[in-house]
C-alpha positions as CSV (number, residue, x, y, z in Angstrom):
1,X,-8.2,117.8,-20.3
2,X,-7.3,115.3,-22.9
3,X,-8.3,111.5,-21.8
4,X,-5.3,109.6,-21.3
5,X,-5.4,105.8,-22.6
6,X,-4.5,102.7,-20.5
7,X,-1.9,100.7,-21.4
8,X,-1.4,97.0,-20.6
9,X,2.5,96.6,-20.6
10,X,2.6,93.6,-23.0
11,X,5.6,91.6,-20.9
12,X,3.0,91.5,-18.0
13,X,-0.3,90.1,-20.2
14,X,2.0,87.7,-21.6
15,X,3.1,85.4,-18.4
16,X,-0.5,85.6,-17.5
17,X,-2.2,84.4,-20.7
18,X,0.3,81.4,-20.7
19,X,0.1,80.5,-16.9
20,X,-3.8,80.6,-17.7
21,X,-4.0,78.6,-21.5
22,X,-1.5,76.2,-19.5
23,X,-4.2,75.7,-16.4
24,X,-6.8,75.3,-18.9
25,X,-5.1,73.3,-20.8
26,X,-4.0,70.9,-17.8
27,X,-8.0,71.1,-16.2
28,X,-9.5,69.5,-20.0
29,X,-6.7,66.8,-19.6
30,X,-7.8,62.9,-18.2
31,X,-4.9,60.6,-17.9
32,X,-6.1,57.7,-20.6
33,X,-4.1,55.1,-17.9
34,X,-5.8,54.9,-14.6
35,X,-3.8,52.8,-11.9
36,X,-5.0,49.0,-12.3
37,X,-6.9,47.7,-9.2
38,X,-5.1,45.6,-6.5
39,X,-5.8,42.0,-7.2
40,X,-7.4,40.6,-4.8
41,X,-5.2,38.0,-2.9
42,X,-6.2,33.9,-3.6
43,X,-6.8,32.3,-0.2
44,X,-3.6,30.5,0.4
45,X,-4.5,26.6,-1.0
46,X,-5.3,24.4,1.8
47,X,-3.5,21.1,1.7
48,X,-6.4,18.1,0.9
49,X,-7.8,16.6,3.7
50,X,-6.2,12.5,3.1
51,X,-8.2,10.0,3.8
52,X,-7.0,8.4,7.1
53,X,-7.9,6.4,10.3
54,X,-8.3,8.7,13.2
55,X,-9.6,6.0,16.1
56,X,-10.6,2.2,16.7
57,X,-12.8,1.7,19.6
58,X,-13.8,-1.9,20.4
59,X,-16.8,-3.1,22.9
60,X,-19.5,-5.7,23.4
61,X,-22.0,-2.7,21.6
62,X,-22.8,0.1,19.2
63,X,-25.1,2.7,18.6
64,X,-27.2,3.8,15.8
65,X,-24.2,6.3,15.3
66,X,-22.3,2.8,14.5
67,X,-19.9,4.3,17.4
68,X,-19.0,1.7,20.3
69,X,-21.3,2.3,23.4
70,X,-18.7,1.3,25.9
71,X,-15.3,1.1,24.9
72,X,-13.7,-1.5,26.2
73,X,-10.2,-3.9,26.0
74,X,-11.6,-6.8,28.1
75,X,-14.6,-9.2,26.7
76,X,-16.4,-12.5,28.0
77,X,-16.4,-15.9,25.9
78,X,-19.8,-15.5,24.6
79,X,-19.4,-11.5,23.8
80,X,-19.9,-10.0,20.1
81,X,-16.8,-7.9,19.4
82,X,-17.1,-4.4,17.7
83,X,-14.7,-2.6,16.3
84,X,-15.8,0.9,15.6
85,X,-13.2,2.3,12.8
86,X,-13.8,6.5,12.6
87,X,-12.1,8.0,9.6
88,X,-11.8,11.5,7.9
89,X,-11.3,12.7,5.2
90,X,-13.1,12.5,1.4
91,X,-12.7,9.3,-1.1
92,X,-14.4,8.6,-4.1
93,X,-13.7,4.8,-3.3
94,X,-11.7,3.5,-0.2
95,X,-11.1,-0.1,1.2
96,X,-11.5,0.1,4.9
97,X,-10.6,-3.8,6.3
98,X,-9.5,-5.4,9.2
99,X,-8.1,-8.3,10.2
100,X,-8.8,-10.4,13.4
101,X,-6.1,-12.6,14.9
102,X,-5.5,-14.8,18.0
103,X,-2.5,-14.9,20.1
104,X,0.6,-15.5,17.8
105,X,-1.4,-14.8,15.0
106,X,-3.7,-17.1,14.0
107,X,-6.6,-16.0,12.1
108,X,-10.1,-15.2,12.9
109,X,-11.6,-13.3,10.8
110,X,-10.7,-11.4,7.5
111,X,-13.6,-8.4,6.2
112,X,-13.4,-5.2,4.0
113,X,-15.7,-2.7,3.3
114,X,-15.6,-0.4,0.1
115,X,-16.9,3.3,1.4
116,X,-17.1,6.7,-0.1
117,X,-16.7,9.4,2.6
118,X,-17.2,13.0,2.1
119,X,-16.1,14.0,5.3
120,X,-16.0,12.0,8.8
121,X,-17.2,8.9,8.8
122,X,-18.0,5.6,10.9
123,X,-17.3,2.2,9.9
124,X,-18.5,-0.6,12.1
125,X,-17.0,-4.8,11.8
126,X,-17.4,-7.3,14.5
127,X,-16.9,-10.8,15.1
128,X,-19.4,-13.3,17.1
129,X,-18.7,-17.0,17.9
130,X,-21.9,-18.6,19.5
131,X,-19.8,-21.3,21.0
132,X,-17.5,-18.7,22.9
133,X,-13.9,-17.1,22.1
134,X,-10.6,-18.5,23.3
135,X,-9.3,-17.5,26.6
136,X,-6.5,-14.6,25.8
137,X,-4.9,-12.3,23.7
138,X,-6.2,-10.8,20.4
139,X,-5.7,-8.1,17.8
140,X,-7.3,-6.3,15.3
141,X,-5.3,-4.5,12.4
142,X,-6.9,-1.9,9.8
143,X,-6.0,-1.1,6.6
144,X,-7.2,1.6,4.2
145,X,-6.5,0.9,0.8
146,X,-4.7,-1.7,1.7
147,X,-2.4,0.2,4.1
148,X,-1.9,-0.7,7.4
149,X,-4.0,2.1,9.5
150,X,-3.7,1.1,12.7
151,X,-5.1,-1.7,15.2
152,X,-6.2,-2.6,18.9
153,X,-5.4,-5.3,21.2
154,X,-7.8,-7.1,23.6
155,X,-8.3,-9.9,26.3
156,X,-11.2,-12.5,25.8
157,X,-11.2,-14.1,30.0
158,X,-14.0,-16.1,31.6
């Protein structure tokens, strides 16, 4: 018996050979763009912190804190009067002042004070009269930078 030889139908190697050179082909391939990283997102920009009054406290006393011991609207004759400005807020270089008046305005007592806050802060004034305050009705107004900021009325009685 004579050996019979194989044949490989060309038509069928042909597919085959390209389906393969294209997989190889495909495999050896990098993309030379790669996807750019997501940006990480900016923390939304917080609005500066103004500088501002926030309370006045007035009493006959103040802590170390410069903070008014007992708040109160009501003093004696002979009573030193605090006023206990608190602030917030960051300045370089602010003008905290106040301005002391008597019934329909007459005035007592004029004072600023150039501070630099980098955050909450505690400004203390007062006014003393060793002879004894007027019987009734007084204000204080505060200004920063020159701005009114706010004020507090009180009663001097014997």
């Amino acid at each position: 018996m004579v050996p019979r030889k194989t044949c490989i139908r060309l038509e069928l190697l042909v597919p085959v050979l390209a389906v393969g050179a294209a997989l190889a082909l495909l495999g050896g391939c990098k993309r030379s763009e790669e996807a750019p990283a997501p940006k990480p997102q900016a923390a939304a920009p917080q609005a500066p912190v103004v500088f501002r009054v926030t309370r006045i406290d007035l009493g006959s006393a103040i802590g170390p804190d410069k903070k008014v011991t007992t708040p109160s609207t009501t003093f004696k004759p002979g009573d030193t009067i605090y006023a206990s400005i608190a602030t917030e807020g960051a300045a370089a270089n602010a003008a905290l002042g106040v301005r002391w008046t008597f019934g329909d305005g007459q005035l007592v007592n004029e004072a600023t004070q150039n501070i630099a806050p980098t955050g909450p802060a505690v400004t203390e004034f007062h006014i003393a009269k060793p002879d004894g305050w007027p019987a009734g009705k007084y204000t204080v107004d505060v200004s920063a930078n020159g701005k009114p900021a706010g004020s507090a009325q009180f009663t001097v009685a014997d």
